[in-house]
C-alpha positions as a Markdown table, in Angstrom:
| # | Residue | x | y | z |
|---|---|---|---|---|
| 1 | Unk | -11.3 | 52.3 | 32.6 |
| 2 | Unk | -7.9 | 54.4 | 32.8 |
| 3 | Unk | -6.6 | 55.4 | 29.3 |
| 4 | Unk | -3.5 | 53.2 | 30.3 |
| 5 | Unk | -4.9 | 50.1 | 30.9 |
| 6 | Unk | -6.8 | 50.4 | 27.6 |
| 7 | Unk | -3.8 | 51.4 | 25.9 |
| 8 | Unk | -2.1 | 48.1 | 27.2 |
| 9 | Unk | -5.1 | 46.1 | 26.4 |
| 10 | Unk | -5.1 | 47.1 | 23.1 |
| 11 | Unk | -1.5 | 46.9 | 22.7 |
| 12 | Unk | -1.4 | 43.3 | 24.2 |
| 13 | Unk | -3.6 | 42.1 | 21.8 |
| 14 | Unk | -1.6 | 43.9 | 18.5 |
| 15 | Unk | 1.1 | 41.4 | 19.7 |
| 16 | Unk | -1.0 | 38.5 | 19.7 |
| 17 | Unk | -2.1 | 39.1 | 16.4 |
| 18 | Unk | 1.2 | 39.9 | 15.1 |
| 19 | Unk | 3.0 | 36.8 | 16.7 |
| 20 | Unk | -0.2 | 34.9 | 15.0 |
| 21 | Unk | 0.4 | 36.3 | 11.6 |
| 22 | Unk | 4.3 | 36.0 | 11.6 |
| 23 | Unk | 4.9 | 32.4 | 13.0 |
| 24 | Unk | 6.2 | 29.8 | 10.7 |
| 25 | Unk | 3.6 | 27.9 | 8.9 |
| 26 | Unk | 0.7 | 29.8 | 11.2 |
| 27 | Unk | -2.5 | 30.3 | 9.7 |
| 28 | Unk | -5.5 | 31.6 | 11.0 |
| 29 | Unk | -7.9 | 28.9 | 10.7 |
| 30 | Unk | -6.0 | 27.6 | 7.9 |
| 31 | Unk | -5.8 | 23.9 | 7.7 |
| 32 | Unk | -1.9 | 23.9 | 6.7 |
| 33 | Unk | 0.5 | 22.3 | 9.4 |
| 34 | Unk | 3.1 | 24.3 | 11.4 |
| 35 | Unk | 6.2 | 23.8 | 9.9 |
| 36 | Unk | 9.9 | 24.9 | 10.2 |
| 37 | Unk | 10.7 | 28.3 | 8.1 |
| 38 | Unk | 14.1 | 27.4 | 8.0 |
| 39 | Unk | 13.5 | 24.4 | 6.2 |
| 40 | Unk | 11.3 | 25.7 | 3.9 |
| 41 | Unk | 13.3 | 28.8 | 2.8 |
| 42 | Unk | 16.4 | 26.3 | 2.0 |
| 43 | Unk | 14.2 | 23.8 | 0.1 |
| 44 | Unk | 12.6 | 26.7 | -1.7 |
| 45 | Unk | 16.9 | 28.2 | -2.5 |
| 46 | Unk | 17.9 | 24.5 | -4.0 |
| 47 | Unk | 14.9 | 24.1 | -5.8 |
| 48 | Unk | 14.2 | 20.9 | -4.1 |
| 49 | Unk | 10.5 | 19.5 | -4.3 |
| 50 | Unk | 8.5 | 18.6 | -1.2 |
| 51 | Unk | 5.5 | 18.4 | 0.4 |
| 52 | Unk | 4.8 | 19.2 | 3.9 |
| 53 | Unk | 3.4 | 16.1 | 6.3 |
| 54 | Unk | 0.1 | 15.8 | 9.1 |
| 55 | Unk | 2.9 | 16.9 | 11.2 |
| 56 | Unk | 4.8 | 19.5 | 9.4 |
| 57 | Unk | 7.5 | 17.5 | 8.4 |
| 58 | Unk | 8.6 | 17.9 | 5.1 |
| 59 | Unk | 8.4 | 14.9 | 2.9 |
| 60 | Unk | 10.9 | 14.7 | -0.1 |
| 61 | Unk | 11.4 | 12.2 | -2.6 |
| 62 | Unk | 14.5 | 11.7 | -5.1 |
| 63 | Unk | 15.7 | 10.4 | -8.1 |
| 64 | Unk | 18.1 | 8.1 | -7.3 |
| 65 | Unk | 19.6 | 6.7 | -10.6 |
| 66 | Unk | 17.6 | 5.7 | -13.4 |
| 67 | Unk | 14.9 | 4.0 | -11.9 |
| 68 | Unk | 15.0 | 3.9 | -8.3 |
| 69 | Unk | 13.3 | 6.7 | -5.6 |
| 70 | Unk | 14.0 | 7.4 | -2.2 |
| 71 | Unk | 11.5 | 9.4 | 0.5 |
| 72 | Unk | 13.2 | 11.3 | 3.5 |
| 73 | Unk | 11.4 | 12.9 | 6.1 |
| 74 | Unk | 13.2 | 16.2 | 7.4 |
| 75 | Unk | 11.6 | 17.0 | 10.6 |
| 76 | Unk | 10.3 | 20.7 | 11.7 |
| 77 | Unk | 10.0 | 19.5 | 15.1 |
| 78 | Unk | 13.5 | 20.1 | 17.2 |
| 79 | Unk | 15.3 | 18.4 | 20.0 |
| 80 | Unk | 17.8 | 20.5 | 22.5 |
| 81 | Unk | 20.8 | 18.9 | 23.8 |
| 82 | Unk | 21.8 | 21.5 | 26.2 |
| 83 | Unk | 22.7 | 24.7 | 24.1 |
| 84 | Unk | 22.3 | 22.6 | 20.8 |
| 85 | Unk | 18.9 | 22.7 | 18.8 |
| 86 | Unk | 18.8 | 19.5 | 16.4 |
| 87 | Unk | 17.1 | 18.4 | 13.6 |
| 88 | Unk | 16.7 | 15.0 | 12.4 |
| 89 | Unk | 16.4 | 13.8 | 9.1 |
| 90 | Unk | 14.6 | 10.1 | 8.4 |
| 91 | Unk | 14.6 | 7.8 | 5.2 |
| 92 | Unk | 13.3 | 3.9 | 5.6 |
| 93 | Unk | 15.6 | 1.3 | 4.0 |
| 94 | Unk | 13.9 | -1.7 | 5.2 |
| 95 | Unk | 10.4 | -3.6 | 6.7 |
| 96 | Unk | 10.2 | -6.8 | 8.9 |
| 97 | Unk | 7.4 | -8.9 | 7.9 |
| 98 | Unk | 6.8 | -9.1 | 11.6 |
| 99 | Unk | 7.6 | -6.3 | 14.8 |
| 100 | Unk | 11.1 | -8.4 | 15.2 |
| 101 | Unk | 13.7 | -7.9 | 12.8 |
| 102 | Unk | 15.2 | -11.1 | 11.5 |
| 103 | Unk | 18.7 | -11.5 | 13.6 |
| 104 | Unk | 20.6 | -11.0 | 9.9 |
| 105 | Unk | 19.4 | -7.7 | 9.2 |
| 106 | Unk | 19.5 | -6.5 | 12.9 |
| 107 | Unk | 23.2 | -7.5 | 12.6 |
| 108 | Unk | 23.5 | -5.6 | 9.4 |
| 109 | Unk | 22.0 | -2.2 | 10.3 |
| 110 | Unk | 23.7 | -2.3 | 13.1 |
| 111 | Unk | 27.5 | -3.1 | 11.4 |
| 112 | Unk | 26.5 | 0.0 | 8.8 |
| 113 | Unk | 25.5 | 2.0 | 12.1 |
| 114 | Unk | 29.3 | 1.3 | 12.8 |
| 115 | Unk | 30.9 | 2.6 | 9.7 |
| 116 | Unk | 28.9 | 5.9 | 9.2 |
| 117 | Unk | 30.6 | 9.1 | 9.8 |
| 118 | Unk | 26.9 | 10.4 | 10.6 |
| 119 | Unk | 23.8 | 8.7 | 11.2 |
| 120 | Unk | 22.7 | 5.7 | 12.3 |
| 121 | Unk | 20.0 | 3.3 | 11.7 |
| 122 | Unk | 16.9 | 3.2 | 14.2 |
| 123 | Unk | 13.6 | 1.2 | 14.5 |
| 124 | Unk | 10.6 | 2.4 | 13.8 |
| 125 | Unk | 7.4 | -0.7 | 14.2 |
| 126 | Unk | 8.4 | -2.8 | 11.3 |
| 127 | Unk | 11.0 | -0.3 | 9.4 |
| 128 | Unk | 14.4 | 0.4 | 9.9 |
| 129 | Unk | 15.3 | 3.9 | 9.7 |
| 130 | Unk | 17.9 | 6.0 | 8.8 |
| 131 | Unk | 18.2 | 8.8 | 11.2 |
| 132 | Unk | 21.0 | 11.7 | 11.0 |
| 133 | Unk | 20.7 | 14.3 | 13.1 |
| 134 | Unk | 22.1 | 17.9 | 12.2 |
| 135 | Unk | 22.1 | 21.3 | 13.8 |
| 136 | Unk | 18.9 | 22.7 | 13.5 |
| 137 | Unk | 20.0 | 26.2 | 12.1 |
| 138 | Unk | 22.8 | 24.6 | 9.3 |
| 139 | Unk | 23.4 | 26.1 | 6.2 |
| 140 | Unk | 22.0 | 25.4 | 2.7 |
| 141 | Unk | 25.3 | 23.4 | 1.8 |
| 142 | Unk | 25.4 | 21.7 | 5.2 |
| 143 | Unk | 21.2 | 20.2 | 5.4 |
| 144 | Unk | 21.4 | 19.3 | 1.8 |
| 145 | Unk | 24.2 | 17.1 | 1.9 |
| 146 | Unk | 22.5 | 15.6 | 5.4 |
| 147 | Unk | 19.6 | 14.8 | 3.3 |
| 148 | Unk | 21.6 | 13.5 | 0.5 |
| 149 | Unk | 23.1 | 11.5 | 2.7 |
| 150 | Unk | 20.1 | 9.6 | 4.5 |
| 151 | Unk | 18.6 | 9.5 | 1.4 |
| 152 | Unk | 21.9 | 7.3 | -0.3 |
| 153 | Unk | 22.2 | 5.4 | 2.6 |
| 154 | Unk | 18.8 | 4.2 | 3.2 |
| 155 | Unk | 18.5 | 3.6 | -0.8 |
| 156 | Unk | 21.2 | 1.8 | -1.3 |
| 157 | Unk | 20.4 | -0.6 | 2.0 |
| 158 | Unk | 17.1 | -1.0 | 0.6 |
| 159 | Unk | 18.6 | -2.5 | -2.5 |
| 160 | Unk | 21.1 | -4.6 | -0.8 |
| 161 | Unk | 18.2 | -6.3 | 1.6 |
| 162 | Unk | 15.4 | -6.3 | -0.9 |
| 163 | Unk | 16.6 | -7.2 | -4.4 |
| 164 | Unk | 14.8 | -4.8 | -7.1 |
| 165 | Unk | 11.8 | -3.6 | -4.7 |
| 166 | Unk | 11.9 | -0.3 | -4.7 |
| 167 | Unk | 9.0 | 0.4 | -1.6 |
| 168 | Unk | 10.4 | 3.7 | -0.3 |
């Protein structure tokens, strides 16, 4: 074998490693999910808790109020809308006792879906979600007040549908 070819070989596979070693949430047989590094570094800035999901979402739950919680997902996993990357940001507020929401609280997601200046309420099996979608790349200031926001919302719909329970 040619010195050149070699030297390419060896080269090629430097990269490989080095794109290994340097991707977000990439560990060489490490048992940690891939997760977004953009996330991560702003959660880590705000001194926000979280853990990090199966899928590399990152899970965060808050204080909201005295007594009440609320869990949002922030997804690592992006969407493109032609030259937009998008994020999503999830926090349940409600769940059917059976796959069909009852038609009240269809009707009530939906009229709060209305009124939102972001966000909107989804379906996920039995739970209704709340789902705000941001750019992918936005600022500290800009994905913390997304997440404050899903989080609020899906609280405080939570409340209004079931009483005192306090599920998510």
């Amino acid at each position: 074998m040619s010195r050149l070819p070699r030297t390419l070989m060896v080269l090629a596979c430097l990269g490989f490693v080095a794109a290994m070693l340097t991707a977000p949430g990439a560990q060489i047989g490490g048992e940690s999910p891939e997760y977004d590094e953009r996330v991560r570094k702003i959660l880590k800035e705000e001194d926000v808790q979280y853990t990090i999901d199966n899928d590399g979402d990152f899970k965060v739950i808050y204080k909201m109020g005295d007594v009440r919680t609320q869990m949002a997902f922030i997804r690592s996993t992006t969407e493109t809308f032609r030259n937009l990357e998008i994020r999503e940001i999830w926090s349940f507020g409600y769940e059917s006792p059976t796959d069909v929401f009852p038609a009240e609280v269809a009707s009530q997601l939906l009229e709060d879906s209305f009124v939102k200046k972001l966000g909107a309420w989804g379906k996920a099996g039995r739970r209704a979600v709340f789902v705000v979608r941001v750019a992918a790349n936005a600022d500290n200031e800009s994905l913390i007040a997304v997440l404050e926001l899903a989080l609020s919302v899906a609280d405080e719909m939570e409340e209004k549908l079931s009483g005192d329970t306090d599920e998510f």
